[in-house]
C-alpha positions in Angstrom: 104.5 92.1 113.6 101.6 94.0 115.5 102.0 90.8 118.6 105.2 91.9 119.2 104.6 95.1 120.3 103.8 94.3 123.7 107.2 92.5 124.1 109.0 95.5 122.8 107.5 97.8 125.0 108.6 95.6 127.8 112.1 95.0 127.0 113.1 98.5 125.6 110.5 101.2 127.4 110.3 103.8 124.8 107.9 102.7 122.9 105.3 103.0 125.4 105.6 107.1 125.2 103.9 107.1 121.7 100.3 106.2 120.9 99.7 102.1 120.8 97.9 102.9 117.5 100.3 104.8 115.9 103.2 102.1 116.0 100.4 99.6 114.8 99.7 101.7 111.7 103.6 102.4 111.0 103.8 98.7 111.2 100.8 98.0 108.9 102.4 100.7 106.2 105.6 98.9 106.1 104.2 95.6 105.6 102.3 96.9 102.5 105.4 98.6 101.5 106.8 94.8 101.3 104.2 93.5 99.6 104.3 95.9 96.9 107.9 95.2 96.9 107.7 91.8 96.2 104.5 92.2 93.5 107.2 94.5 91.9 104.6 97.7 92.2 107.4 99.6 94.2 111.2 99.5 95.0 112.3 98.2 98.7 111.2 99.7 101.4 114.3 102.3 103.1 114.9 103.5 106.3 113.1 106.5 107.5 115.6 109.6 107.7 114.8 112.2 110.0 113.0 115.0 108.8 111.6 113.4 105.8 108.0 112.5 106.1 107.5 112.8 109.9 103.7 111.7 110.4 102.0 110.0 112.6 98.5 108.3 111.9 95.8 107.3 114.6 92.2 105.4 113.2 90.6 105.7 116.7 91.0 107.0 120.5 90.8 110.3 119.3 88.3 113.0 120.1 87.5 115.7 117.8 85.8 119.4 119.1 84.9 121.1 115.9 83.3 124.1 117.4 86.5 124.7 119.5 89.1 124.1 117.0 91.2 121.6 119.2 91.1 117.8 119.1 92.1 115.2 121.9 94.9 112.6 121.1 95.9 110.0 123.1 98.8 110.6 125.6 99.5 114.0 124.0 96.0 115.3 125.6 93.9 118.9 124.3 95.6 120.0 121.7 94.8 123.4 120.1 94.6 123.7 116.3 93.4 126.5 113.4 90.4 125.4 111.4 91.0 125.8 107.5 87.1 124.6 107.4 84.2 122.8 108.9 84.4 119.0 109.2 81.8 117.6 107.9 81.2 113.7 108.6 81.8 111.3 111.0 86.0 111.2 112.1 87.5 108.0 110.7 91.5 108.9 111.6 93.5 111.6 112.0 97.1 112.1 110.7 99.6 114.4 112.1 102.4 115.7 109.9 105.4 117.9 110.4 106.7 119.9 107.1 108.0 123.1 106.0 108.8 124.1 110.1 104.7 123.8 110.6 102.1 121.2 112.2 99.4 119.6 110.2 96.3 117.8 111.4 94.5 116.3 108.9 91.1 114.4 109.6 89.7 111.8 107.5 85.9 112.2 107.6 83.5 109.9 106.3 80.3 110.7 104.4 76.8 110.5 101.9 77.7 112.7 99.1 75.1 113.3 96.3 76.1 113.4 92.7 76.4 117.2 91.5 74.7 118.5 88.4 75.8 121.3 86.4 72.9 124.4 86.2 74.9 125.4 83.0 73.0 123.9 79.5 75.5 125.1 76.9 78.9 122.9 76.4 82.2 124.5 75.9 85.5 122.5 74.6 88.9 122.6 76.8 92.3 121.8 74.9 95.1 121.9 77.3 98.4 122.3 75.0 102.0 123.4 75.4 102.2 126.7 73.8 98.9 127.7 75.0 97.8 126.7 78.1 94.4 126.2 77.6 92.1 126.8 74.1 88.5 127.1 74.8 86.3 125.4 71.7 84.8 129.5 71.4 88.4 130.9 70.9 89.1 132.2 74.4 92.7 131.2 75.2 95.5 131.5 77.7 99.1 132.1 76.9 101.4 129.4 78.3 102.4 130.0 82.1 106.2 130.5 82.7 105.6 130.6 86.8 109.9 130.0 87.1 110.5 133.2 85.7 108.6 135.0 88.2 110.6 133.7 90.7 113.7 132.9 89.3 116.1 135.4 90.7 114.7 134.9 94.1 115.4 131.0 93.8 119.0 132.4 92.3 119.5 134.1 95.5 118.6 130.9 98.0 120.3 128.6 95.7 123.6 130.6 96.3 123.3 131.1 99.6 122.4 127.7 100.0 125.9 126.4 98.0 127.7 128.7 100.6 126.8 126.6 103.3 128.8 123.4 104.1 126.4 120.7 103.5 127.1 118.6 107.0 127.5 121.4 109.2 123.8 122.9 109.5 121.3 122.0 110.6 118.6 120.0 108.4 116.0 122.3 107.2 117.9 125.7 108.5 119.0 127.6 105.4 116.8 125.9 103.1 113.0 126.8 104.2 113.0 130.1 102.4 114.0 128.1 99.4 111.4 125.4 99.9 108.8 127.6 100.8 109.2 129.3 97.6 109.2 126.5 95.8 106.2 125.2 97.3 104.3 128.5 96.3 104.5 128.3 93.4 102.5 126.0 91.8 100.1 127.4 94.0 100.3 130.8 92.6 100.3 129.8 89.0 96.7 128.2 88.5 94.9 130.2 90.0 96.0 133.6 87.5 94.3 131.8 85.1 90.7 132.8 83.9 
């Protein structure tokens, strides 16, 4: 499907605004999307609706200025990003994503890792269970984690404002993103209370 992109940029024009090797790796997803279709590994492949998973991937063409914090794509130029942390590696593709009202840049590095050791020379048992939520072979435990009862009256509050709304009438992603940023806290917030 990749050989007739050229054609397609010549009959319809758009697709000559976005990145050659963005539409070749869209293209290259939905094919294995068939295939595992037809293997029976995954239902059929759907249309894309907007606002759900808007990515875009590139594997080359793109520059990367790590002591800057910006990185060059093609036809969208400089573009200016914050650094979470220092890439380390050589740049093997880099993935663009829009979620939760924010842009994401995500770089694919590749490199030599060495296999860690552990300094530590006694061994200590972990039981993960239900009504504990972790038992330590020397007796230390953890009570079980309710993290929806933290924040169950504020997801009470969104959820009702939320119902009030008329479901075709606003706009994708307007009354919900306190909602969904809530609920994407908090699994976040719940781990790392523990020990």
């Amino acid at each position: 499907m990749a050989a007739l992109l050229p054609a397609w940029k010549q009959e319809f024009g758009w697709p000559s605004d976005v990145p050659a090797q963005a539409l070749q790796q869209s293209l290259k997803d939905l094919d294995q999307a068939y295939i595992n279709f037809f293997k029976d590994r995954a239902n059929s492949p759907v249309f894309r609706k907007k606002s759900k998973k808007d990515s875009f991937r590139i594997p080359q063409g793109f520059e990367v200025d790590s002591a800057n914090g910006r990185v060059n794509l093609p036809k969208l130029g400089w573009i200016r990003y914050r650094k979470s942390r220092d890439m380390e590696g050589k740049p093997k593709n880099i993935t663009v994503s829009l979620g939760n009202g924010k842009i994401f840049i995500s770089i694919q590095t590749e490199r030599e890792v060495n296999q860690p050791l552990h300094p530590s020379t006694s061994v200590v048992g972990l039981d993960w269970g239900v009504k504990r939520f972790y038992t330590l072979s020397d007796g230390i435990y953890e009570h079980g984690l309710a993290p929806l009862k933290e924040f169950l009256p504020k997801l009470k509050q969104f959820q009702r404002r939320l119902s009030r709304k008329r479901r075709f009438l606003r706009i994708p992603g307007d009354g919900d993103q306190r909602f969904r940023t809530i609920v994407i806290a908090m699994p976040r917030n719940v781990f790392h209370r523990a020990r």
